[in-house]
N, C-alpha and C positions, 0 to 999 in steps of 0.2 A: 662383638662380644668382648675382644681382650681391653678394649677403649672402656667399654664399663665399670670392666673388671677394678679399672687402676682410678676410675673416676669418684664411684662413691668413697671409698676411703678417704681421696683428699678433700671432698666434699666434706666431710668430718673433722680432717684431721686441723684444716687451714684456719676454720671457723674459730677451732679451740684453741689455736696459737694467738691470732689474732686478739680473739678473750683476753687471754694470758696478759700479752704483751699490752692492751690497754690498760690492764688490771695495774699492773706495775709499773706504769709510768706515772699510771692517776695518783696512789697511793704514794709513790716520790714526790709528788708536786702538792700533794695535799694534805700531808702526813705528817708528823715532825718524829723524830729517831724514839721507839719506846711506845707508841699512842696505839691505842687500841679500838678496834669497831667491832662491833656486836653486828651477824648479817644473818638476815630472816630467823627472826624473834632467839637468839642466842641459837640457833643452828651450827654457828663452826665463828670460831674469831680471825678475825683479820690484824695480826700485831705488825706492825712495821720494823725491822730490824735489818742490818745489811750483812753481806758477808762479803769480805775482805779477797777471797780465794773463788774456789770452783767449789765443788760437792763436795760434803762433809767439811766445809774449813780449809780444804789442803789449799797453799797459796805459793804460787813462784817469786821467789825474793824480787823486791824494789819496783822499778819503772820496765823494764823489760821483761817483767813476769808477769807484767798486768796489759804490757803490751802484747805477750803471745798468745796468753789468756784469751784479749780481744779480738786477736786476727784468724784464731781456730775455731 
């Protein structure tokens, strides 16, 4: 019972990272900075844009804030 418990959730949750993480790398590779796609008949847009920082913009100065950034 506890094995269930903990299983379907990551059954959900891994699928939709997975998504995710395809979603934005295809979009990096196939994108150029500004481009915009219309998905299922203008349902929601996909605008390609970066951010510099973490959430909301906030960013730790230079090379060693984008490297602690990356290792947390």
């Amino acid at each position: 019972m506890q094995k269930k418990r903990f299983l379907i959730p990551l059954l959900i949750i891994f699928p939709i990272i997975a998504l995710d993480q395809f979603v934005k790398i295809w979009i990096k590779n196939h994108l150029y900075l500004g481009e915009e796609i219309n998905v299922f008949r203008n349902l929601f847009i996909i605008h390609f844009t970066e951010n510099n920082g973490f959430a909301f913009g906030y960013e730790l100065g230079g090379r060693s804030g984008k490297i602690i950034l990356t290792s947390s």
